[in-house]
Structure formats: C-alpha cells, structure tokens
C-alpha positions as CSV (number, residue, x, y, z in Angstrom):
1,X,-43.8,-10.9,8.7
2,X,-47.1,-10.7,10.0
3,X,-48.8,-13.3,11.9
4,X,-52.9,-13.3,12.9
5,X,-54.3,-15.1,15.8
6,X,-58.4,-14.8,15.5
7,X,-58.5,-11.6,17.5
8,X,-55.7,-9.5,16.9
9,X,-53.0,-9.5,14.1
10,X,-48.9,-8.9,15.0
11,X,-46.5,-7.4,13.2
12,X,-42.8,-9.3,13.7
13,X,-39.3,-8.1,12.6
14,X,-37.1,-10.6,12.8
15,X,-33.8,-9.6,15.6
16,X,-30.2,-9.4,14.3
17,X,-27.8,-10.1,16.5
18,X,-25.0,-10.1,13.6
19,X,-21.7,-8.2,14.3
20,X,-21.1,-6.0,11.2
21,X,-17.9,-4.6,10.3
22,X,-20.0,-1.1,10.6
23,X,-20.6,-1.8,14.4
24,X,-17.2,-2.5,14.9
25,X,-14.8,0.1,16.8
26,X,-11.7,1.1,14.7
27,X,-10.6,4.5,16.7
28,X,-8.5,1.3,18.6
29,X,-6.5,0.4,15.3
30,X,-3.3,2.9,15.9
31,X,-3.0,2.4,19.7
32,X,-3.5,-1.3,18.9
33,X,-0.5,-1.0,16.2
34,X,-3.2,-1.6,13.0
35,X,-5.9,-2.0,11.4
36,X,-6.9,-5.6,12.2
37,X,-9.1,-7.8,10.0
38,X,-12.7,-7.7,11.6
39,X,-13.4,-11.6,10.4
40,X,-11.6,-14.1,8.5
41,X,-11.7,-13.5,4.7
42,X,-10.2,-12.9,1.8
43,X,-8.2,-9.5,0.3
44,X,-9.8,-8.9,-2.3
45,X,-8.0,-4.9,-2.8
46,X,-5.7,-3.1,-0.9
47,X,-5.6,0.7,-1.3
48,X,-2.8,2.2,0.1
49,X,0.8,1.6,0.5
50,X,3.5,2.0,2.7
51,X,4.9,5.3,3.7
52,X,0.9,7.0,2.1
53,X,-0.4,9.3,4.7
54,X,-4.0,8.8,4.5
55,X,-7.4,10.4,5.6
56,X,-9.7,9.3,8.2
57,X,-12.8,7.0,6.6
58,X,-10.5,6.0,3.2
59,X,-10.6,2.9,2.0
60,X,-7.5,1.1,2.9
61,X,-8.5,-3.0,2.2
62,X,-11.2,-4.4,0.6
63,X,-12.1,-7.6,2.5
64,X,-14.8,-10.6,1.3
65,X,-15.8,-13.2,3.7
66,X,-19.0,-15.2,3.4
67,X,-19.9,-13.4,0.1
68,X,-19.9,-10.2,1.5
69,X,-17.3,-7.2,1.1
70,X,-16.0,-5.5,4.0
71,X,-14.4,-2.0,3.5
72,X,-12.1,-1.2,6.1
73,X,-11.2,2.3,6.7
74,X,-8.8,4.6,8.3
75,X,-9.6,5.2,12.0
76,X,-8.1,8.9,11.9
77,X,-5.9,11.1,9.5
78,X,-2.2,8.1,9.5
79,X,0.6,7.5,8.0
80,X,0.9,3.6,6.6
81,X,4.0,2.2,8.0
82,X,3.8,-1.6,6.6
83,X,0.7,-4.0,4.8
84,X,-0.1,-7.3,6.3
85,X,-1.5,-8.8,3.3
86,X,-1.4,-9.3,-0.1
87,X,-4.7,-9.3,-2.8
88,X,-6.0,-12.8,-2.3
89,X,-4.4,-13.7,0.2
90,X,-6.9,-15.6,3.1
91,X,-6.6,-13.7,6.3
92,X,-7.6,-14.4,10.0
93,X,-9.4,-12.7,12.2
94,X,-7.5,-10.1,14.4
95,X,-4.3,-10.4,11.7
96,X,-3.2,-7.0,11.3
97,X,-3.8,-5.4,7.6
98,X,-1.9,-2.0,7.8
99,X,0.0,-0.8,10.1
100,X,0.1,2.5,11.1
101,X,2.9,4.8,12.3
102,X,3.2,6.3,15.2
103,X,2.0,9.7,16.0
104,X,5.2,11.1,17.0
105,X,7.5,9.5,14.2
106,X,4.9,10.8,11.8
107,X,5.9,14.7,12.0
108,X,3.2,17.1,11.8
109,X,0.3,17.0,10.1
C-alpha cells in the first residue's frame, strides 16, 4: 500500500500478528505425550498409524480450519503409539492427534 501526503510518499505493509502453525513449537509434542492439534479444525488425512516409526518433519495429520490446511509434522525421529482422531472428525484445540512412544520403550533407533 502506498499512501502520499503533498510532500513525501510512504510505503506501508500491513503487520501480522497471526499465529501460524509454522511458528508454532513442536520439539514439546513427545515430552508433552503428542502431537497436539495447533487450532480447532477438521482431519482432513492422517498419515501414519500406530506402532509406524516415523521421521522427523513427516507428515503425520492433515488438519483444515478456516479454509486453510495445516500439516503437522513429526517433532523428531518417533514411534506412533495411538491416533487421536479419525478423517473428518472436528477436533479442538490442544486435543492430542498422535501419540508418541516413549524414548525408552521404543528400543534403539
């Protein structure tokens, strides 16, 4: 946007103060017991299963709310213990998605 007063002229960008799911910390999702939805939405796809070890930044759930898809990913190289939602089921925020395993029950990597 650019606005123009009779001596100079301005440039403005408008300030987001928006949470994204991007800005969001997910290293806390296996000491917190899961990967926790960021907002409420709907499941649109989940991507793992129990028992799936999987790799740190995989899709796990795909997650719509307000027309927009959230892709939430693996905090760290896990091992899916249980899903907390089913495809198109409405979720609220903070409800745990997938739970992880602990280190120690997992064996070695």
């Amino acid at each position: 946007m650019r606005a123009i007063s009779s001596a100079s002229s301005y440039h403005l960008r408008p300030h987001c103060t928006r949470r994204t799911a991007s800005a969001i910390t997910w290293s806390r999702a296996a000491s917190e017991g899961g990967l926790r939805a960021p907002l409420p939405g709907t499941v649109t796809a989940i991507h793992t299963a129990p028992g799936a070890a999987v790799a740190r930044g995989a899709v796990l759930v795909v997650l719509e709310a307000m027309k927009t898809v959230f892709r939430l990913t693996a905090p760290a190289d896990l091992v899916v213990a249980s899903l907390g939602c089913r495809v198109g089921e409405a979720v609220a925020e903070g409800q745990v998605l997938v739970g992880f395993a602990d280190a120690e029950a997992a064996g070695p990597a």
